[in-house]
C-alpha positions, 0 to 999 in steps of 0.5 A: 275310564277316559275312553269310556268318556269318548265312546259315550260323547261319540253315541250321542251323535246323530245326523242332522239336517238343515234347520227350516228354509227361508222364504224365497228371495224372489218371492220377498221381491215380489211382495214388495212391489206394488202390493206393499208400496200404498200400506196404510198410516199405522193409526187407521184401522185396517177394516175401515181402510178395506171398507174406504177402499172397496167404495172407491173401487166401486164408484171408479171400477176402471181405476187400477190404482184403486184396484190395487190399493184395494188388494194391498189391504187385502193382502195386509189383512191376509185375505189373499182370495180376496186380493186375487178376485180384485187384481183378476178384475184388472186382467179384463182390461187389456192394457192391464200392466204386467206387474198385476200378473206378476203380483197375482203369481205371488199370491198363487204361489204363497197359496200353494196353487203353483200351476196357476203362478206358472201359467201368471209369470209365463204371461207377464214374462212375454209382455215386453213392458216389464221391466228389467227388475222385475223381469229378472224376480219373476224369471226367478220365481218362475224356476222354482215354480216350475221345479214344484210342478214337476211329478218327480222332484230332486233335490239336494246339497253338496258340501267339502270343507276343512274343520279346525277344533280345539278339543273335537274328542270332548276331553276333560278340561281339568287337571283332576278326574275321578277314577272309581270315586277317587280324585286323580290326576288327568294323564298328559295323552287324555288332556285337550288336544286340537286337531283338523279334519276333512268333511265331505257331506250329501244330502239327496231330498226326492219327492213324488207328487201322487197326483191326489187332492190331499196334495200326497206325496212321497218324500224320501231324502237320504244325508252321508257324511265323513270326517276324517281326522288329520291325526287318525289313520288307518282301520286299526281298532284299540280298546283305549282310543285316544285320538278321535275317530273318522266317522262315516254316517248315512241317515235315511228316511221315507213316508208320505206327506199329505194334508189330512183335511185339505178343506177344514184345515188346509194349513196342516201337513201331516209325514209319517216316515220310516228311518235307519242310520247307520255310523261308522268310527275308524272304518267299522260299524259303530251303530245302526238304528231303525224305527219311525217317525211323524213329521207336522206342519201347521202354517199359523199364518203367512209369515209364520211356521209351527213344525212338531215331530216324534220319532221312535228309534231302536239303537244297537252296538257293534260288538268291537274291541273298543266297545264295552258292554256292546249289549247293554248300550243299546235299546229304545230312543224317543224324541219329540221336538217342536219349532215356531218360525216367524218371519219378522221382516223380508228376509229375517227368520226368527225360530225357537225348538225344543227337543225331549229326547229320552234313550233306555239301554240295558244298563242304567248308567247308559240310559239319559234323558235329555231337554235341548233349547235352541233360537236361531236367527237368519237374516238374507240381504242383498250382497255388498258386493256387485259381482256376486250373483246372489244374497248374503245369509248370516245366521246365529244361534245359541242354545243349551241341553241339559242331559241326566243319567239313569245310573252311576258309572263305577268306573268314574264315580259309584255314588254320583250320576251324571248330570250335564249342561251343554252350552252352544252359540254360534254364526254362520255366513252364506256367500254365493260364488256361482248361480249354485255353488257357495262359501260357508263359514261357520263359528261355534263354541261349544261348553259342557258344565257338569257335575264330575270333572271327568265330562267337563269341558269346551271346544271351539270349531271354525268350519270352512265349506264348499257347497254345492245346491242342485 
């Protein structure tokens, strides 16, 4: 009974990637020069503003501190066509300061025109009046700038950490359980126990631009993990496990990102994709599944990002002792989930998901529906310290899920369903150590109210990582 507790928290699992990325420090700098020095007064409005501003550009043509206080309201208004007209007006004038190419860069590179931000920055970058700061932002932007030109672009993340948990097998937290609908004590070796692992984690992201005007790429990216648990050893397989497996998962995926209408809606991008994992527990296969996806990205505006997606995939269990009815666990998955992103303010990410996801097995007591809520917060800034090259990224999360089940397990209970709520708050901390090497730390806590006794319980993880980013 209590391993077919395990088992069922274990076949929930699956792989996750990194929740959406912050804008480039780099690029924040930027935007914050002198494109956001002369903000108007909050108690004008903004379209009397450009039309004041506009008139002065026409009476004083050769002013560039009208120039420029005509595109930072473009710019406000979201108009960055017409800031990139304004600050090129500029260019014709010889002695032009190096801080409009740098600043028409930015505007190139938030419209997605990367060819014509590289060719901005590598002129700004050989005018000698440039300052120092500024020098080093532009230098920044220039790298990745020119990592987005390239035909074929990999990517990726490396990670080595130690886990400490306080119940990583999800065991229930109660003195009682129910065993075929009778309420019994919980045996010693079933109760919470802590433990520690070891994890190493891969991901490798590789895009190729197909050099088309709908902007298509394909874009594959491949995630591996292993955890190994300093209580479990060996590969020896029993058909009531009470220490928690060592999982190996490798998770891939492949299609084609493209804009479908590249000038009626040059916002969305569409990724149809094909999927398979694969999880391993105590060195044998566990599961595999296959199917396919759609990714969607609708830029709402500038600062704010509406991601949705679908997936269909197709579980199948080994056949293994510790697996019962190995047959009729598996079958259809179906998820959809949607994420807002908003950035509200340089460098703070706020971002809501909502994720349905319903699993059919052969057998009902297996199949579940499940609804997730999550909102996240991320906040870059400057590090406190002087000798670490880079910025700060804290980040918090809280969450909750909700999971039903189709059928009664008449080994718990014959006449009750599941039904259980997990509860999930969390903090992580970035701190660069090199130019691409970083320290994570991470805190979560982790609690599962439900209606048996058998699947209710809690567990708290404190993550220390290595990573690496190439």
């Amino acid at each position: 009974m209590m391993r077919e507790c395990q088992l069922r928290r274990t076949s929930n699992f699956r792989p996750t990637s990194s929740a959406g990325l912050l804008l480039l420090a780099s690029l924040l700098g930027l935007s914050g020069t002198s494109l956001q020095a002369q903000t108007p007064p909050p108690d004008s409005s903004l379209d009397r503003q450009i039309d004041e501003a506009f008139q002065r550009v026409l009476k004083a043509p050769a002013d560039a501190s009208a120039g420029s206080s005509y595109a930072t309201l473009l710019v406000k208004a979201g108009n960055y066509e017409g800031a990139i007209a304004a600050l090129e007006r500029q260019l014709l004038d010889p002695q032009a300061p190096p801080t409009v190419r740098v600043e028409l860069a930015v505007l190139y590179y938030r419209l997605g025109s990367y060819a014509m931000s590289e060719s901005l920055l590598r002129l700004a970058l050989e005018d000698t009046r440039l300052t120092a700061d500024l020098r080093q932002q532009a230098d920044n932007l220039l790298r990745d700038v020119a990592f987005r030109n390239q035909t074929s672009q990999w990517s990726g993340l490396a990670m080595l950490g130690l886990r400490s948990q306080t119940n990583p097998s999800a065991r229930a937290s109660g003195d009682l359980v129910y065993s075929a609908g009778t309420l019994v004590p919980l045996p010693e070796q079933f109760k919470p126990k802590s433990d520690s692992d070891l994890q190493a984690m891969l991901r490798v992201d590789h895009r190729y631009d197909l050099g088309l005007q709908n902007g298509a790429a394909v874009v594959s990216s491949l995630v591996a993990q292993a955890i190994n648990f300093s209580s479990s050893s060996g590969r020896q397989l029993q058909a009531t496990q009470v220490k928690p497996y060592d999982l190996t998962v490798v998770d891939v995926t492949t299609g084609v990102r493209f804009k479908p209408s590249p000038l009626g809606a040059p916002e969305l991008t569409l990724r149809p994709y094909l999927g398979f994992a694969q999880i391993g527990a105590q060195g044998h296969n566990y599961l595999r599944n296959h199917g396919v996806g759609l990714e969607a990205d609708y830029r709402l505006n500038e600062r704010t990002l509406l991601s949705a997606g679908y997936e269909h995939r197709h579980y199948d269990y080994a056949q293994r002792i510790d697996v019962t009815d190995a047959a009729l666990r598996g079958g259809p998955d179906n998820s959809l989930r949607a994420r807002l992103s908003r950035e509200t303010g340089p460098g703070q990410v706020l971002s809501g998901e909502v994720v349905l996801r319903n699993h059919k097995a052969d057998k009902p007591l297996y199949s579940n529906n499940s609804q997730e809520v999550r909102l996240t917060y991320s906040l870059r800034y400057s590090s406190p310290w002087a000798a670490t090259p880079g910025d700060w990224v804290t980040s918090a999360w809280a969450g909750a899920t909700r999971r039903s089940y189709d059928g009664a397990d008449a080994a718990v209970h014959p006449q009750i369903l599941r039904r259980d709520t997990e509860w999930r708050v969390g903090l992580a901390h970035t701190v660069p150590v090199a130019s691409a090497w970083a320290l994570l730390l991470q805190l979560e806590h982790v609690r599962t109210n439900a209606n048996l006794p058998n699947y209710q319980n809690s567990n708290t993880s404190v993550l220390g990582a290595l990573t690496y980013r190439f």
